[in-house]
Biotite code that builds the C-alpha atoms (Angstrom):
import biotite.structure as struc

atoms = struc.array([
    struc.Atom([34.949, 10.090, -91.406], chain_id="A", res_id=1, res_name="UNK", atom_name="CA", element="C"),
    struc.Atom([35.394, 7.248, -88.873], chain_id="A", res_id=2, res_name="UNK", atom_name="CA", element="C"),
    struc.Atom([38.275, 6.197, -91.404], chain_id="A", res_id=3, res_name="UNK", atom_name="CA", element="C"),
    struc.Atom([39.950, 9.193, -91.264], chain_id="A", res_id=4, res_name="UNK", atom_name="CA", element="C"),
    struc.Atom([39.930, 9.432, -87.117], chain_id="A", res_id=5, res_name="UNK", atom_name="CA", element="C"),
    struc.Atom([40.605, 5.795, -87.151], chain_id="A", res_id=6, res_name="UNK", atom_name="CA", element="C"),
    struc.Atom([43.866, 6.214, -89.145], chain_id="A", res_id=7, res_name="UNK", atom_name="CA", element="C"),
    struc.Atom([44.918, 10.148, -88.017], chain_id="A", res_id=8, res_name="UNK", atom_name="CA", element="C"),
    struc.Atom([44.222, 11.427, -91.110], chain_id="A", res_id=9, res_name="UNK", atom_name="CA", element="C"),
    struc.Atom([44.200, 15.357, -90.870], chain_id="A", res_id=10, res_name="UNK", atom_name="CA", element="C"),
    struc.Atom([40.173, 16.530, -91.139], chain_id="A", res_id=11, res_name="UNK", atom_name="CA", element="C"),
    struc.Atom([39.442, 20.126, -91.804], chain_id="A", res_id=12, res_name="UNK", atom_name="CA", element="C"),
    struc.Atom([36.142, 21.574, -91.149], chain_id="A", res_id=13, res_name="UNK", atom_name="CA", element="C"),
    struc.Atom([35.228, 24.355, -93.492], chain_id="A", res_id=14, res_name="UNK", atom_name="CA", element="C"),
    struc.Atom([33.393, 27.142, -91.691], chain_id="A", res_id=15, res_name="UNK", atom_name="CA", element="C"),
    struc.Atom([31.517, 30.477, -92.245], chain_id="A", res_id=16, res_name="UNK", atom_name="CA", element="C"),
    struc.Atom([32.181, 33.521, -91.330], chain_id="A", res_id=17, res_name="UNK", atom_name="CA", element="C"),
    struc.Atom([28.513, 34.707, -89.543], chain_id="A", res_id=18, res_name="UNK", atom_name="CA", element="C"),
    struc.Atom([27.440, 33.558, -86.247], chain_id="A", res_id=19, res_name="UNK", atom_name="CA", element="C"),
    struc.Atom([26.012, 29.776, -86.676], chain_id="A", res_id=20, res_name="UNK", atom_name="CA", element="C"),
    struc.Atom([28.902, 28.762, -89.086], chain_id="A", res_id=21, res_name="UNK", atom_name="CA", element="C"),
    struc.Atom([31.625, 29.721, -86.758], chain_id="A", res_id=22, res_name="UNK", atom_name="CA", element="C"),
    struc.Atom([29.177, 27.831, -83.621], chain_id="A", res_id=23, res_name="UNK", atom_name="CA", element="C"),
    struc.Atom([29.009, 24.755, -85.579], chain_id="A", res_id=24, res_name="UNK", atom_name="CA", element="C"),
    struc.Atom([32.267, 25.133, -86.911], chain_id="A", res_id=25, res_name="UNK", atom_name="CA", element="C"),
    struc.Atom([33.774, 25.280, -82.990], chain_id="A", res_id=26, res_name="UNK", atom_name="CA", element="C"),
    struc.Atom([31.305, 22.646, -82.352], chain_id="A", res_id=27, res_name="UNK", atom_name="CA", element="C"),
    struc.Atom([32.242, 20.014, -84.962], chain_id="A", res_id=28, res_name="UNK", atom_name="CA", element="C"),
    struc.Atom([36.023, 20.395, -84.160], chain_id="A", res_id=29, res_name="UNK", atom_name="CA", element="C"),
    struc.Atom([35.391, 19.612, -80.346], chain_id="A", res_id=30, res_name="UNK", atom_name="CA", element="C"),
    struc.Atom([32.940, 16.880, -81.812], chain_id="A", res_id=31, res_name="UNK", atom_name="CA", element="C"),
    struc.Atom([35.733, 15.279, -83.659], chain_id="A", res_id=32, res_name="UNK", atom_name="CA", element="C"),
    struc.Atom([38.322, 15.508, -80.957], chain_id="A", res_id=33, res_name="UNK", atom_name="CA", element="C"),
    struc.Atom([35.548, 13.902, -78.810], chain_id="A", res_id=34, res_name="UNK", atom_name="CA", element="C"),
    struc.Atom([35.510, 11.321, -81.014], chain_id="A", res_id=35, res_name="UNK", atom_name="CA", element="C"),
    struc.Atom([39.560, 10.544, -80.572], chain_id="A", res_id=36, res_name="UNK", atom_name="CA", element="C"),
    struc.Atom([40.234, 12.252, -83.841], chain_id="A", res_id=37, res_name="UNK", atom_name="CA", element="C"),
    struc.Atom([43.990, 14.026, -82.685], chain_id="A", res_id=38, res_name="UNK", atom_name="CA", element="C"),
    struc.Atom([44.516, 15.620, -86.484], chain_id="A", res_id=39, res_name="UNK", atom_name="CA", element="C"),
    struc.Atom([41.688, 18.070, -86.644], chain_id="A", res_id=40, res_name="UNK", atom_name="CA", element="C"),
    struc.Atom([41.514, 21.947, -87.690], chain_id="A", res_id=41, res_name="UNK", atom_name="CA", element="C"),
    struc.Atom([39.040, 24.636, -89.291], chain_id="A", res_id=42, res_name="UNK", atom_name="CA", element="C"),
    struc.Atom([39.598, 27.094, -92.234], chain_id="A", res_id=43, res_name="UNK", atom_name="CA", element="C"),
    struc.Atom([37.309, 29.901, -92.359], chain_id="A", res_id=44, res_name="UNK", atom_name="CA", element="C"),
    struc.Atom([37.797, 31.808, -95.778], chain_id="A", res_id=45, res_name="UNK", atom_name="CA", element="C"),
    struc.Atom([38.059, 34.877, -96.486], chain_id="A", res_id=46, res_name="UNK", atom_name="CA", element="C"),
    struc.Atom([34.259, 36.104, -97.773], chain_id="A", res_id=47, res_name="UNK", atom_name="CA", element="C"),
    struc.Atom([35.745, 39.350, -99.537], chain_id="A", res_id=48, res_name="UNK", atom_name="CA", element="C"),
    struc.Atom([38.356, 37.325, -101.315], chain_id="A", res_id=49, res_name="UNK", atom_name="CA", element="C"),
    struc.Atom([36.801, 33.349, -101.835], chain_id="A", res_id=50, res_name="UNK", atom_name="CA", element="C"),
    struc.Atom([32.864, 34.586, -101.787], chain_id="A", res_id=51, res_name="UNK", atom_name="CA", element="C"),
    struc.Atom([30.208, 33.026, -99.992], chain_id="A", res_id=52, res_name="UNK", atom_name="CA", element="C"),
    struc.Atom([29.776, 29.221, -99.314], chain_id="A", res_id=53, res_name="UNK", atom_name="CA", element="C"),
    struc.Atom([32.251, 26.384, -100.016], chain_id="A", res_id=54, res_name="UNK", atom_name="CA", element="C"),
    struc.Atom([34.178, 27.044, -103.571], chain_id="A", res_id=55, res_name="UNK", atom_name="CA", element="C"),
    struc.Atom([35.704, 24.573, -105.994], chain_id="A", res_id=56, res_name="UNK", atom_name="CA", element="C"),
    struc.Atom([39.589, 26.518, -104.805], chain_id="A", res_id=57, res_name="UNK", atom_name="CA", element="C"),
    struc.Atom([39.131, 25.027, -101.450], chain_id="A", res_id=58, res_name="UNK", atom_name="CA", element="C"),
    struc.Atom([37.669, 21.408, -102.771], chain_id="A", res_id=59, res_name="UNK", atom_name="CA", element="C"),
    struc.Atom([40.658, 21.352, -104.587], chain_id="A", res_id=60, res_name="UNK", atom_name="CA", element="C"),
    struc.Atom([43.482, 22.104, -101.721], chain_id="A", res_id=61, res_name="UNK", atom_name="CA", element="C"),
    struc.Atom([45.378, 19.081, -100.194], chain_id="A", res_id=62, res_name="UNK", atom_name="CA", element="C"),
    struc.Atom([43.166, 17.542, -97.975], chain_id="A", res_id=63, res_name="UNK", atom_name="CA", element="C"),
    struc.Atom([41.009, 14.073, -98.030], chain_id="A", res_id=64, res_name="UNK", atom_name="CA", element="C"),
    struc.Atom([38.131, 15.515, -95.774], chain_id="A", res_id=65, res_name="UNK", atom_name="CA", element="C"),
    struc.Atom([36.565, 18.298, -95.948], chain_id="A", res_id=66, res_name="UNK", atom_name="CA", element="C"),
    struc.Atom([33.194, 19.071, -94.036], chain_id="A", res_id=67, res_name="UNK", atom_name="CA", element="C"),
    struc.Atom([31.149, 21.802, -95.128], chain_id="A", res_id=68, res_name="UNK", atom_name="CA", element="C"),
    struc.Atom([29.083, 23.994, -92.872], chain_id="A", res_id=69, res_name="UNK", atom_name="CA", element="C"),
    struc.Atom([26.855, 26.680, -93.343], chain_id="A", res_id=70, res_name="UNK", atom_name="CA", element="C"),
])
């Protein structure tokens, strides 16, 4: 992680839908940003469509960090 702020890699923090994923998904982006990271963002899928939790489809888009959080 302190790589990928270090060299402005894009991070994307994976969120939930219910209350505590999108509180610690809010909280982990302005944690990052904190931290000097200027290439952050959050994805929250689509629960009807990509199910519950983190699945292999969004492992497997183009990005070098992902963060999971529940």
């Amino acid at each position: 992680m302190i790589e990928a702020i270090e060299s402005g890699q894009r991070i994307i923090v994976v969120g939930d839908f219910d209350a505590d994923g999108a509180t610690s998904s809010a909280l982990s982006v302005l944690a990052l940003r904190m931290l000097g990271s200027s290439n952050v963002d959050y994805l929250v899928p689509n629960r009807f469509e990509d199910g519950y939790g983190l699945s292999q489809k969004w492992l497997t888009k183009p990005s070098p960090w992902v963060q999971s959080l529940s």
